[in-house]
N, CA, C and O atoms as a printed pandas DataFrame, in Angstrom:
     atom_number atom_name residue_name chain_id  residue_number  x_coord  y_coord  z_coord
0              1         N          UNK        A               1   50.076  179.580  -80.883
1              2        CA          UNK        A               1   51.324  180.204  -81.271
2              3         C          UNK        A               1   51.512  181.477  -80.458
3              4         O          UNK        A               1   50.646  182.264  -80.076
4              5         N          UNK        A               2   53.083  181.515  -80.241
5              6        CA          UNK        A               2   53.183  182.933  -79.291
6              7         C          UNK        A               2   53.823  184.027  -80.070
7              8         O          UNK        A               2   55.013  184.035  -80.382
8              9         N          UNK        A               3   53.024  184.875  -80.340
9             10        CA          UNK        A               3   53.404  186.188  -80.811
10            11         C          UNK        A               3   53.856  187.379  -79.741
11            12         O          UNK        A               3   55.025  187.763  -79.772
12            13         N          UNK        A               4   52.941  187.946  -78.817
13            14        CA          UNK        A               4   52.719  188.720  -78.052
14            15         C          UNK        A               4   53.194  188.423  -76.293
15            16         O          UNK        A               4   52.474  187.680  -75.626
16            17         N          UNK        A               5   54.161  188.924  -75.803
17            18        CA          UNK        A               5   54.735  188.434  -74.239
18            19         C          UNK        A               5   54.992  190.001  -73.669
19            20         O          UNK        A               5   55.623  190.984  -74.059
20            21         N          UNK        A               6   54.030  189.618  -72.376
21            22        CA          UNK        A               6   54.146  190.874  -71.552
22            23         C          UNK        A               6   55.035  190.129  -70.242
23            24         O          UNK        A               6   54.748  189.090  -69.647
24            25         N          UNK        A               7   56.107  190.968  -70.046
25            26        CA          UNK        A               7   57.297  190.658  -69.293
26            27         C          UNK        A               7   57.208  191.918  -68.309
27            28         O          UNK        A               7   57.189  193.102  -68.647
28            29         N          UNK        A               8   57.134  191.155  -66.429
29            30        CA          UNK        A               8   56.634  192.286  -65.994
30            31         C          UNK        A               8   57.745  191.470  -64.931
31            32         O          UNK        A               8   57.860  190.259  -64.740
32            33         N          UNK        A               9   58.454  192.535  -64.367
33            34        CA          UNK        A               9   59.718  192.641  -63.834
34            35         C          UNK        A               9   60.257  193.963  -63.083
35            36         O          UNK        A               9   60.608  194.843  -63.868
36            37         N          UNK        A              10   60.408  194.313  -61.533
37            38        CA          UNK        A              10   60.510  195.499  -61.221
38            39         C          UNK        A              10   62.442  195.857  -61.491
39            40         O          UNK        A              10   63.057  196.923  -61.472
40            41         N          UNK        A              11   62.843  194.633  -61.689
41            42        CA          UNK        A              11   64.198  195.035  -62.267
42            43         C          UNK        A              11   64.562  195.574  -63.384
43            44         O          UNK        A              11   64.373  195.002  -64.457
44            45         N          UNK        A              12   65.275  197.041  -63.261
45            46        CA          UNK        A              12   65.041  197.277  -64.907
46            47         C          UNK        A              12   66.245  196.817  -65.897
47            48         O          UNK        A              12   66.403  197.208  -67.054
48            49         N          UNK        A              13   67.342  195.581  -64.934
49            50        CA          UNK        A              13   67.872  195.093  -66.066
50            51         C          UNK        A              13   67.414  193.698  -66.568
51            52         O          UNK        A              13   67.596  193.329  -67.729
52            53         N          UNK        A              14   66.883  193.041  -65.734
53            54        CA          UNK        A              14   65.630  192.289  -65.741
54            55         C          UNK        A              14   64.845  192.521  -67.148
55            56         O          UNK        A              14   64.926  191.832  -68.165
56            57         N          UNK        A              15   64.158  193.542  -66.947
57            58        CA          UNK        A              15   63.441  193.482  -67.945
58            59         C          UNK        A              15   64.183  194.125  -69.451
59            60         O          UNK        A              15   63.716  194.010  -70.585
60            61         N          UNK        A              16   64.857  194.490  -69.240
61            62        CA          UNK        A              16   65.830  195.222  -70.540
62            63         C          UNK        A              16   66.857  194.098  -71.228
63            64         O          UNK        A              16   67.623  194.323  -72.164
64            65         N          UNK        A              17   66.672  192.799  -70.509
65            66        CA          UNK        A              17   67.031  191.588  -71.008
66            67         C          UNK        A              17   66.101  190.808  -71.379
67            68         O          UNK        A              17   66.413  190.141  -72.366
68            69         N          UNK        A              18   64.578  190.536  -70.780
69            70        CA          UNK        A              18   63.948  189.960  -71.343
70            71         C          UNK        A              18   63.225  190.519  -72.676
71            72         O          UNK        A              18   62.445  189.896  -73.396
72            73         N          UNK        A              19   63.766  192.112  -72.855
73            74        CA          UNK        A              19   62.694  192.576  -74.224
74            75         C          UNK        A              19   63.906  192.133  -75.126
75            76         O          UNK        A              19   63.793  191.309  -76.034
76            77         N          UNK        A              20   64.833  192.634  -74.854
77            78        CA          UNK        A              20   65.994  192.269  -76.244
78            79         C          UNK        A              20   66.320  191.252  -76.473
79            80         O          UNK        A              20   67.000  191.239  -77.499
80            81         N          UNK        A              21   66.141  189.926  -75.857
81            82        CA          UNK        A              21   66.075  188.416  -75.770
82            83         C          UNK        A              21   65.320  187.936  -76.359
83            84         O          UNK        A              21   65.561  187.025  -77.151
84            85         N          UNK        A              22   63.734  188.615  -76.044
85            86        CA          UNK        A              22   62.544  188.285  -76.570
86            87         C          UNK        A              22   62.596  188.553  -78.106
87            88         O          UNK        A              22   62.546  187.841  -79.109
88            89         N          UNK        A              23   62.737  190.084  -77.820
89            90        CA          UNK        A              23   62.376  191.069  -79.117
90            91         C          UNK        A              23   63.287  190.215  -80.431
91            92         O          UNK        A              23   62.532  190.069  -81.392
92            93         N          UNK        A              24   64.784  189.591  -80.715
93            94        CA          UNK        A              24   65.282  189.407  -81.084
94            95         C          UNK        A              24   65.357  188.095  -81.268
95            96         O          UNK        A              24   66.384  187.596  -81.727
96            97         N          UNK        A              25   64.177  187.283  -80.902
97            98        CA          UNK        A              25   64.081  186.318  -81.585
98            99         C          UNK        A              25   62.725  186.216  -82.152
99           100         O          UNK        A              25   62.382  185.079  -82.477
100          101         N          UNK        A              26   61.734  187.347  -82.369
101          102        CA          UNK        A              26   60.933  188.041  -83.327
102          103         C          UNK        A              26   59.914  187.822  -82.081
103          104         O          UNK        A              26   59.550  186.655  -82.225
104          105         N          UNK        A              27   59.443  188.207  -81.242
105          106        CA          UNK        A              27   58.437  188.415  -80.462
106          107         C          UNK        A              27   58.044  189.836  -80.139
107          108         O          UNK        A              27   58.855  190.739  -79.931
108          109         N          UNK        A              28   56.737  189.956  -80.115
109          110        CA          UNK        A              28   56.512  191.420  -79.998
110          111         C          UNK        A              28   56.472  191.593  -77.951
111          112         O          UNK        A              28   55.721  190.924  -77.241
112          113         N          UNK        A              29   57.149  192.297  -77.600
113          114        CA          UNK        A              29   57.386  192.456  -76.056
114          115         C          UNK        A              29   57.043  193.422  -75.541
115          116         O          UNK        A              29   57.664  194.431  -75.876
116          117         N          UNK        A              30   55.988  193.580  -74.566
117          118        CA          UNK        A              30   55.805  194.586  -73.795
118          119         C          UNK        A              30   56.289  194.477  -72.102
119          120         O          UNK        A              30   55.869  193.457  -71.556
120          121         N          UNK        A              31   56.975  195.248  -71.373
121          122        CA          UNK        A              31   57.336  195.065  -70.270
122          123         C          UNK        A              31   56.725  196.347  -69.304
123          124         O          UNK        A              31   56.436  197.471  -69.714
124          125         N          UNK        A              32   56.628  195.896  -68.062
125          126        CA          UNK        A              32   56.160  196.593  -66.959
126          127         C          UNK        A              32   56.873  196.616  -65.669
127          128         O          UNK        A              32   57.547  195.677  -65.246
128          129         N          UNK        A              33   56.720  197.542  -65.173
129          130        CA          UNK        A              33   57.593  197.529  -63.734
130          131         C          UNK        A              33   57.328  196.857  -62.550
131          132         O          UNK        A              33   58.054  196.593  -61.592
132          133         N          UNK        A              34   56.067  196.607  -62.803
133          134        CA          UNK        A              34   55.268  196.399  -61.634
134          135         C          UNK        A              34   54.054  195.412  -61.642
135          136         O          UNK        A              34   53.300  195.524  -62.608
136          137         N          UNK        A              35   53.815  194.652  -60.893
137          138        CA          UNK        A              35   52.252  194.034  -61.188
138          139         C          UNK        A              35   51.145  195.014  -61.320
139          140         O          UNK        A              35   50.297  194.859  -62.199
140          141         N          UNK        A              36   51.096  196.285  -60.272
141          142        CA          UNK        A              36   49.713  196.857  -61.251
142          143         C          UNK        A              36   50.330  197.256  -62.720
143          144         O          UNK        A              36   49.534  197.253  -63.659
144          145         N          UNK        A              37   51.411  197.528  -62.922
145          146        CA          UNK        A              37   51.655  198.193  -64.213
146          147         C          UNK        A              37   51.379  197.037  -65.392
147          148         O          UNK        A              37   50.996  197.230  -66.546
148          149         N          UNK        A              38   51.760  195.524  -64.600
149          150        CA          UNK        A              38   51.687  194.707  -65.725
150          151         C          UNK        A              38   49.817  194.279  -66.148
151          152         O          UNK        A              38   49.324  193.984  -67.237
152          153         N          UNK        A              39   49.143  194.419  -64.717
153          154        CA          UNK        A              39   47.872  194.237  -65.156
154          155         C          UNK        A              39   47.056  194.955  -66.169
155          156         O          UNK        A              39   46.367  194.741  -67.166
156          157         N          UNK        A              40   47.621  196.220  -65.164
157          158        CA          UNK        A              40   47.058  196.980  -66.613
158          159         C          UNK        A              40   47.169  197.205  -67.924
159          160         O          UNK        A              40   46.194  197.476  -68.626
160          161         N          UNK        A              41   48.227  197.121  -68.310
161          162        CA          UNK        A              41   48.848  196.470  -69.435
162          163         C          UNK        A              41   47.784  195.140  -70.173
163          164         O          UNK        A              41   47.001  195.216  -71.119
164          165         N          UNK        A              42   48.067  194.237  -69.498
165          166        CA          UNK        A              42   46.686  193.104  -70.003
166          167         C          UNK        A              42   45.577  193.440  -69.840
167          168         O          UNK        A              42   44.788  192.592  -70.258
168          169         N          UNK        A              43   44.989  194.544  -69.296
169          170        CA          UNK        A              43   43.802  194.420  -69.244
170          171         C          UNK        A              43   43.669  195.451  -70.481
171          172         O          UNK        A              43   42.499  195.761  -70.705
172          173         N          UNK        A              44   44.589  196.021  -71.297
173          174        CA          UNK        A              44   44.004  196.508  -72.500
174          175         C          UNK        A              44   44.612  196.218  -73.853
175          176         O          UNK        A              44   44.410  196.699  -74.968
176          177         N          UNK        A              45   45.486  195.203  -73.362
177          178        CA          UNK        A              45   46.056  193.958  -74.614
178          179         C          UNK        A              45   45.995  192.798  -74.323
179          180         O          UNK        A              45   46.379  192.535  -73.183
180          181         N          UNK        A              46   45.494  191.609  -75.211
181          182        CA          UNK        A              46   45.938  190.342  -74.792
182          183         C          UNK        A              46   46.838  190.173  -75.212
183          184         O          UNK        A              46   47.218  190.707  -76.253
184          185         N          UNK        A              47   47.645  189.163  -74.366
185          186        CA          UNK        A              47   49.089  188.760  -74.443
186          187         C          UNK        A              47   48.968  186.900  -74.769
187          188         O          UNK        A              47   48.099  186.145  -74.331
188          189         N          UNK        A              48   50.048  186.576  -75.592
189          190        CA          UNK        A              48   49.838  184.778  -75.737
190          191         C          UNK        A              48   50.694  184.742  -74.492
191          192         O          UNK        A              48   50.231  183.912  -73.709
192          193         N          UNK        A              49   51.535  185.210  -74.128
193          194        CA          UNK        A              49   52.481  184.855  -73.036
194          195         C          UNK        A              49   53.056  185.705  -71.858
195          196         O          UNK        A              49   53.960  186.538  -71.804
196          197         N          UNK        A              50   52.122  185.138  -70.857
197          198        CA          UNK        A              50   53.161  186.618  -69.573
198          199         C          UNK        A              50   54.206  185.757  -68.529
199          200         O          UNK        A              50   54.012  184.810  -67.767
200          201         N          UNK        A              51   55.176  186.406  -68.810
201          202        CA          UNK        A              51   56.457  186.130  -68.012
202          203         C          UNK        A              51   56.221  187.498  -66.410
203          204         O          UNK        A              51   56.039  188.709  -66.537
204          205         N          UNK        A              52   56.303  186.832  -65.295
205          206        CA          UNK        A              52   56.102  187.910  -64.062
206          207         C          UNK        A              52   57.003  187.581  -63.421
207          208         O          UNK        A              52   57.212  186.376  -63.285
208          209         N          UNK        A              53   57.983  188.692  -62.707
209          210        CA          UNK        A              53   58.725  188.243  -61.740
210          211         C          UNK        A              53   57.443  187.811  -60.127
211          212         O          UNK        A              53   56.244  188.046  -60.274
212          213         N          UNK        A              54   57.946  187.238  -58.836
213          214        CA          UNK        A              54   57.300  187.272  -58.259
214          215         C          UNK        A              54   57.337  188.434  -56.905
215          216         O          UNK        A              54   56.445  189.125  -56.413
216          217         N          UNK        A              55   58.856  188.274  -56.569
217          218        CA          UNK        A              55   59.085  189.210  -55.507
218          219         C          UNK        A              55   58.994  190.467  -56.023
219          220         O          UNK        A              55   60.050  190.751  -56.588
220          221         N          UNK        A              56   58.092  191.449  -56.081
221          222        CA          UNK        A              56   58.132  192.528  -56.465
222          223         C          UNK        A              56   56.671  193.795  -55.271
223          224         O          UNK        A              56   55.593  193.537  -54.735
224          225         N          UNK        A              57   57.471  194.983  -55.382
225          226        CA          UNK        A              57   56.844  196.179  -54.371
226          227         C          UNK        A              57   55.388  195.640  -54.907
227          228         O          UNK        A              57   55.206  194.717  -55.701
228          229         N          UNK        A              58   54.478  196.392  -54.316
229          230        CA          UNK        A              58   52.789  195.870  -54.540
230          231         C          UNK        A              58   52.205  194.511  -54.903
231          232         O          UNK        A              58   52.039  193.574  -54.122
232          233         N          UNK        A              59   51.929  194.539  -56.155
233          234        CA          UNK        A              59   51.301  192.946  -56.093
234          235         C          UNK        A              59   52.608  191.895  -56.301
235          236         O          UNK        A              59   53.668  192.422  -56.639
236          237         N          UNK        A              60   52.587  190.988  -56.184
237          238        CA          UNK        A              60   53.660  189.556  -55.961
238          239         C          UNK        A              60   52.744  189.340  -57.583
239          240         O          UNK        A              60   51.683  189.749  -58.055
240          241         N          UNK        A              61   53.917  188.427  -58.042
241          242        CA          UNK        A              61   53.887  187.565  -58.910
242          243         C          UNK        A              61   52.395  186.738  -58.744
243          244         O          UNK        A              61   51.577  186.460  -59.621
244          245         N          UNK        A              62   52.366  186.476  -57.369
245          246        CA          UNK        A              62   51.847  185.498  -57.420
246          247         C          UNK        A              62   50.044  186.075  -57.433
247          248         O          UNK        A              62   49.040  185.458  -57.791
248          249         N          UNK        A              63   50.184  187.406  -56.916
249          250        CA          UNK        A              63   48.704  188.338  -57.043
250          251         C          UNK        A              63   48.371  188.518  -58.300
251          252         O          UNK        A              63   47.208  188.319  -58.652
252          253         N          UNK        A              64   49.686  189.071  -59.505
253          254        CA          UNK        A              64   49.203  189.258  -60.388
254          255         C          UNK        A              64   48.747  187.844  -61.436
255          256         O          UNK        A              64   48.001  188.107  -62.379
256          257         N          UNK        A              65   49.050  186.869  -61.314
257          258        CA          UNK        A              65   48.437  185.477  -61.840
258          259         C          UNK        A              65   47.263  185.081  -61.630
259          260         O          UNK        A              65   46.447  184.666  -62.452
260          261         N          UNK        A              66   47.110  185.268  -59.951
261          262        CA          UNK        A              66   45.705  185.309  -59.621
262          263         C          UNK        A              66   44.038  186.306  -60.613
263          264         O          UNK        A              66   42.905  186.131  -61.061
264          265         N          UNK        A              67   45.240  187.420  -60.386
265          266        CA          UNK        A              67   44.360  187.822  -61.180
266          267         C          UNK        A              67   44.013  187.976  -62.711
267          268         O          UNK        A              67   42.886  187.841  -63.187
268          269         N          UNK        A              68   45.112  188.267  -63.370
269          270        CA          UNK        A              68   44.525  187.421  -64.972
270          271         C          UNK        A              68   43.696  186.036  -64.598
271          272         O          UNK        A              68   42.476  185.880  -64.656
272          273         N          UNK        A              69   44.340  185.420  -64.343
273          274        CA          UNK        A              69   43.465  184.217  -63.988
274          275         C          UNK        A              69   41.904  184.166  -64.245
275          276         O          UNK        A              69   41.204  183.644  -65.112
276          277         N          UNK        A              70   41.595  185.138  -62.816
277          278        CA          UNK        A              70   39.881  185.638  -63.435
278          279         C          UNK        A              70   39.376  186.174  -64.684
279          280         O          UNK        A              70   38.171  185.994  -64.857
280          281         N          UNK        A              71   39.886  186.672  -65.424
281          282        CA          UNK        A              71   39.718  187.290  -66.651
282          283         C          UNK        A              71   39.854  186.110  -67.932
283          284         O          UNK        A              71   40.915  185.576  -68.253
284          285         N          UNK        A              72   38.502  185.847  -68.576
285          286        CA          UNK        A              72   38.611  184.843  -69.861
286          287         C          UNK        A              72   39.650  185.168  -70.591
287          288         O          UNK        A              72   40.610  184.407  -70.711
288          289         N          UNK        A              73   39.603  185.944  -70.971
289          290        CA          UNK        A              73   41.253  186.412  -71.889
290          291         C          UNK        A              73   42.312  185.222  -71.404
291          292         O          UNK        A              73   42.856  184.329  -72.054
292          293         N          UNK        A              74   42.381  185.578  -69.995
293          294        CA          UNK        A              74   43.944  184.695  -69.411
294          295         C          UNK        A              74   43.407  183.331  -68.994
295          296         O          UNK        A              74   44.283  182.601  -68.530
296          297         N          UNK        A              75   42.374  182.886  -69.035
297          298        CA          UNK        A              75   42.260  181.753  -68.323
298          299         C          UNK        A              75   42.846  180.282  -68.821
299          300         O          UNK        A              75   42.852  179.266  -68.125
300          301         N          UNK        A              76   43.314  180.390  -70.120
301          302        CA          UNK        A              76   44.705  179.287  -70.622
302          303         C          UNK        A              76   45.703  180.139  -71.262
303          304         O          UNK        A              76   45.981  179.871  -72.431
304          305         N          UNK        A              77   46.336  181.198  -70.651
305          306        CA          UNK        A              77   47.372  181.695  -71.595
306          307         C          UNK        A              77   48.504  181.371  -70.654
307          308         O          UNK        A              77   48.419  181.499  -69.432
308          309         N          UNK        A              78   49.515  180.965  -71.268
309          310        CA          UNK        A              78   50.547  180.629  -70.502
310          311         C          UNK        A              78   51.423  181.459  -69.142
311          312         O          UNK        A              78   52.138  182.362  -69.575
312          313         N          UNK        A              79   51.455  181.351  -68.145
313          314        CA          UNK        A              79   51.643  182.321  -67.424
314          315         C          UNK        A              79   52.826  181.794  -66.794
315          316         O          UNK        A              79   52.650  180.627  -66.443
316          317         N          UNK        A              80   54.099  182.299  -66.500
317          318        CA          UNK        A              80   55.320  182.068  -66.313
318          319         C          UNK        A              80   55.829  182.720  -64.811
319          320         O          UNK        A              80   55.914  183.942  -64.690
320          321         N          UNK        A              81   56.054  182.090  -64.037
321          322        CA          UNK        A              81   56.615  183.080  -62.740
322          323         C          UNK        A              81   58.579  182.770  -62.623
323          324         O          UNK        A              81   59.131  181.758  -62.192
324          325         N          UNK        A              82   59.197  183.973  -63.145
325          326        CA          UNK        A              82   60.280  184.104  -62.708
326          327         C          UNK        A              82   60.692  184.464  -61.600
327          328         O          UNK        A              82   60.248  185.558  -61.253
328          329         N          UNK        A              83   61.687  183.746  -60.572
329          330        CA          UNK        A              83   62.027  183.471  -59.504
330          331         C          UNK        A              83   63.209  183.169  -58.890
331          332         O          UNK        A              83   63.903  182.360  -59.506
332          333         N          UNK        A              84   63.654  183.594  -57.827
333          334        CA          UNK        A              84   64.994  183.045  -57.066
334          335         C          UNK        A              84   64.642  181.805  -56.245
335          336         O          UNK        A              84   65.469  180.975  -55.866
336          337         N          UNK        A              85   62.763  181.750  -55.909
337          338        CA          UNK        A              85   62.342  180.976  -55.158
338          339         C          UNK        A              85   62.700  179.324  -55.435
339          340         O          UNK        A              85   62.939  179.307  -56.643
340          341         N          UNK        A              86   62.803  178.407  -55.098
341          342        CA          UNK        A              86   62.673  177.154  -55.652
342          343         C          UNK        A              86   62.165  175.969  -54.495
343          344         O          UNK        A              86   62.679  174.860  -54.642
344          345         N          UNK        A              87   61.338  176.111  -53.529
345          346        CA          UNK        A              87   60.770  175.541  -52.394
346          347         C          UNK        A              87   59.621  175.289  -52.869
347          348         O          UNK        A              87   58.916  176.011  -53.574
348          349         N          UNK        A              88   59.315  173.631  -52.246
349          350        CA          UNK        A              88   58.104  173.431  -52.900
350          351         C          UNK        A              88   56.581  174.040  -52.271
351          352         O          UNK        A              88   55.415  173.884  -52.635
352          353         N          UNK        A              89   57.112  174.671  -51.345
353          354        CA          UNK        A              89   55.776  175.691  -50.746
354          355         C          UNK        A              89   55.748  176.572  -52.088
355          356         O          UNK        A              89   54.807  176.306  -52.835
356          357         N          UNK        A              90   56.387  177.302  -52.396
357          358        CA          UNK        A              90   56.654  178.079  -53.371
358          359         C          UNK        A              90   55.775  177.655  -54.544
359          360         O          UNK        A              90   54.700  178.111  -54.934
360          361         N          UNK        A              91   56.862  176.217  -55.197
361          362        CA          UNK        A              91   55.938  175.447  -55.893
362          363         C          UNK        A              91   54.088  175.810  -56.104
363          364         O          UNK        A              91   53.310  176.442  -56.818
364          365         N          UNK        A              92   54.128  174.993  -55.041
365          366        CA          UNK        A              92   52.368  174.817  -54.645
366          367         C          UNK        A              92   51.756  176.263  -54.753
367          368         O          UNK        A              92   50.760  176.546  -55.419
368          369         N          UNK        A              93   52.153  176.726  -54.350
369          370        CA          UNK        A              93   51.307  178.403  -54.062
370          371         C          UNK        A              93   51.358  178.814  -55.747
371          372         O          UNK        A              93   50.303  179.117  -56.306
372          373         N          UNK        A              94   52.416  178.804  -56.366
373          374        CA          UNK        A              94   52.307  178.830  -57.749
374          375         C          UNK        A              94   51.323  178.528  -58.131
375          376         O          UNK        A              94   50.401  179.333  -58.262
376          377         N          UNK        A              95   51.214  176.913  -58.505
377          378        CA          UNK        A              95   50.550  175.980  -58.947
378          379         C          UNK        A              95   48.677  176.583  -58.335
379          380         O          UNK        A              95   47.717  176.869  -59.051
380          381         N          UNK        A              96   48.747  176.585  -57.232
381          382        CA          UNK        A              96   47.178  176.974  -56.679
382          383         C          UNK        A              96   47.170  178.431  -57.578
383          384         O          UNK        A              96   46.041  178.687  -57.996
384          385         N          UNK        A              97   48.092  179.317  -57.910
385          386        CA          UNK        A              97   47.540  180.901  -58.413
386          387         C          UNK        A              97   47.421  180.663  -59.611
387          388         O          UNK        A              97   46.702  181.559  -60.052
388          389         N          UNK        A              98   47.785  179.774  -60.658
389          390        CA          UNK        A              98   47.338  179.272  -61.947
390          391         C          UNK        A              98   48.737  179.916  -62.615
391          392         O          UNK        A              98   48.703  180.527  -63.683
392          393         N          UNK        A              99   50.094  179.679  -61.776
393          394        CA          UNK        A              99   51.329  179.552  -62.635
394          395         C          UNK        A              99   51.257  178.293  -63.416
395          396         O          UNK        A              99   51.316  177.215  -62.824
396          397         N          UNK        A             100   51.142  178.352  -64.620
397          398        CA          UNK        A             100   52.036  177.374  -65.758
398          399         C          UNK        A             100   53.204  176.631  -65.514
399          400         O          UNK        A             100   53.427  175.439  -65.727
400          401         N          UNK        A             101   53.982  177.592  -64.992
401          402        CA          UNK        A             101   55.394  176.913  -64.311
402          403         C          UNK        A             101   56.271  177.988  -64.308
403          404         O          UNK        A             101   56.027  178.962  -65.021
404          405         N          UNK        A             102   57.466  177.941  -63.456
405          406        CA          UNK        A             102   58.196  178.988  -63.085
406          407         C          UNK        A             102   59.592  178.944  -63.893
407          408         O          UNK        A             102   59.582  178.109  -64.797
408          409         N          UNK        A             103   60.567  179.537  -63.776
409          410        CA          UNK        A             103   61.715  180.078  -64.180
410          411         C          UNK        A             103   62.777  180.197  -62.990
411          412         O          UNK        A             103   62.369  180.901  -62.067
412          413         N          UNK        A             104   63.746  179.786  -62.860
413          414        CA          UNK        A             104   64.787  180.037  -62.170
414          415         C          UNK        A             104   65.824  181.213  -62.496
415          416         O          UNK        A             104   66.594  181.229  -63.456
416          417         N          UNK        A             105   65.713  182.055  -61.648
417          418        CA          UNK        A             105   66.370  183.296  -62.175
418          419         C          UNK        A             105   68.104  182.743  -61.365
419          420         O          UNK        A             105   68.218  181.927  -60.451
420          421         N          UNK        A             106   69.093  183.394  -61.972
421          422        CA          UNK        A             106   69.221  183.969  -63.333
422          423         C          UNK        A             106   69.099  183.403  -64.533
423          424         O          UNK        A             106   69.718  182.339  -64.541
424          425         N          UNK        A             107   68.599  183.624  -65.515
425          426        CA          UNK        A             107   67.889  183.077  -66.615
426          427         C          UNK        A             107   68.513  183.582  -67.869
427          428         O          UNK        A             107   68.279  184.708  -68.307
428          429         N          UNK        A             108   69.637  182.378  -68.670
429          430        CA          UNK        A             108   70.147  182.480  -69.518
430          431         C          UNK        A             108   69.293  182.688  -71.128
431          432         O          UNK        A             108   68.529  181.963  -71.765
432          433         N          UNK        A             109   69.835  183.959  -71.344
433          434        CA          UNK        A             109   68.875  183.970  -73.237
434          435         C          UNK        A             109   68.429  183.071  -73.693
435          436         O          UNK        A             109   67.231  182.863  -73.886
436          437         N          UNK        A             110   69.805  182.022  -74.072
437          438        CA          UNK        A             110   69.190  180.806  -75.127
438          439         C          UNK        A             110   67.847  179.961  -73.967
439          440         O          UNK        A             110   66.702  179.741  -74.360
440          441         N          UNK        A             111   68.244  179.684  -72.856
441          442        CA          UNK        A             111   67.092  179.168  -72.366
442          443         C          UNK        A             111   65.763  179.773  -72.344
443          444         O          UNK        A             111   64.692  179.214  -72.577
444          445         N          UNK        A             112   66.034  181.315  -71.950
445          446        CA          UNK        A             112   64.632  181.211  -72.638
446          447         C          UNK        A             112   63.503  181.650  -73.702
447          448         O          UNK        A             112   62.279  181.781  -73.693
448          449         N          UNK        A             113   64.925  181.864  -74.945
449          450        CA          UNK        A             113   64.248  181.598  -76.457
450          451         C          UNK        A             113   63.885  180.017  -76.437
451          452         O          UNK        A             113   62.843  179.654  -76.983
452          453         N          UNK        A             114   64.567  179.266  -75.937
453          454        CA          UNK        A             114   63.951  177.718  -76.313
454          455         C          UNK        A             114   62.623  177.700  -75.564
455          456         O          UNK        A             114   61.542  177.772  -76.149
456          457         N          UNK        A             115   62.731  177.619  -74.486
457          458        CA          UNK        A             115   61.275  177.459  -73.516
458          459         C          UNK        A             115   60.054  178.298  -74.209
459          460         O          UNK        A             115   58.936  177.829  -74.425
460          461         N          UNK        A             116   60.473  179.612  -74.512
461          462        CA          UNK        A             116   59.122  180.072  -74.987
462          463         C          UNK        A             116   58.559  179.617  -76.325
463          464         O          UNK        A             116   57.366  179.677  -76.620
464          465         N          UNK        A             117   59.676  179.086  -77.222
465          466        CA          UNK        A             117   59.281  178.548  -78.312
466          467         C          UNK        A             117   59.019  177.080  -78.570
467          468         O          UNK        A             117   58.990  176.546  -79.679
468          469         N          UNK        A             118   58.799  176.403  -77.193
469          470        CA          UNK        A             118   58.365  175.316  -76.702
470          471         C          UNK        A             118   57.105  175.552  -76.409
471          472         O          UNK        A             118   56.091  175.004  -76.843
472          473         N          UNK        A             119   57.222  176.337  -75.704
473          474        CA          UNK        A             119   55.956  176.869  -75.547
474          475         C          UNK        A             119   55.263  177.252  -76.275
475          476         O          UNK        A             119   54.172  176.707  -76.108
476          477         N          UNK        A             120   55.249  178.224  -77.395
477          478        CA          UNK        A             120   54.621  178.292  -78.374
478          479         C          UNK        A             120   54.270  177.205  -79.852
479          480         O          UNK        A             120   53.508  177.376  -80.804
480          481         N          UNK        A             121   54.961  176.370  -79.592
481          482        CA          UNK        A             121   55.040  174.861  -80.517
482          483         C          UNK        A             121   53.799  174.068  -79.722
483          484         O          UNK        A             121   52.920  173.584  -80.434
484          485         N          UNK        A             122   53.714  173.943  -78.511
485          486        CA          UNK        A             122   52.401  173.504  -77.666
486          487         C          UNK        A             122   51.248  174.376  -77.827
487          488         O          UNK        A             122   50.198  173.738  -77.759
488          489         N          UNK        A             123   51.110  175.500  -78.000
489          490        CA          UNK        A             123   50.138  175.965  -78.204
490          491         C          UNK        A             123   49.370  176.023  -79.221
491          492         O          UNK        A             123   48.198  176.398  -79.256
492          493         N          UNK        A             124   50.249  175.527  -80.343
493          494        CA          UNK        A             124   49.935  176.136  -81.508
494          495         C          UNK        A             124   49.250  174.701  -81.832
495          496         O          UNK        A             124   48.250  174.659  -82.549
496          497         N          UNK        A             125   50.008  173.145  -81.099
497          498        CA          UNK        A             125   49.184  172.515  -81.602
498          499         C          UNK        A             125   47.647  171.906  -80.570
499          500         O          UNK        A             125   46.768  171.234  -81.110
């Protein structure tokens, strides 16, 4: 079950949509600017669910997956890469950093209150 989603996004309307999206369909949301900001962040909460943009200043989406990744905490927690990308190089490089699956930005509310609570309906069982 997903309680807890760290939403890490250097856009800050980006992320000021995914907390009030989140937040308001009862999820507790923490957001970050940045991949180090979002790591660090997990590395002193676990999260059931991290949503990352990928194109972002310092680490990529795709660095910061990698690295929860190593960490038991993250090593099945659902990990989400939001994206403009949609190439299956893209794809793959995902898939090899231990993305779950990605998001097509721009990314409508109701889609993704349903997805995460799809997501959390899979987890739970």
């Amino acid at each position: 079950m997903i309680r807890t989603i760290l939403a890490i996004d250097d856009s800050a309307t980006m992320r000021a949509l995914l907390q009030t999206t989140l937040a308001q369909a009862g999820y507790d949301v923490t957001v970050a600017a940045d991949g180090d900001r979002g790591i660090e962040a997990a590395s002193v909460t676990p999260f059931d669910l991290v949503l990352t943009d990928h194109n972002m200043p310092g680490k990529s989406g795709l660095e910061v997956i990698a690295a929860l990744r190593a960490w038991p905490p993250y090593q099945a927690t659902p990990i989400l890469v939001l994206t403009t990308e949609s190439g299956d190089a893209f794809k793959t490089a995902a898939r090899d950093a231990g993305a779950t699956g990605w998001i097509a930005k721009p990314i409508a509310p109701d889609m993704l209150t349903e997805l995460v609570a799809s997501l959390s309906a899979q987890t739970a069982s």
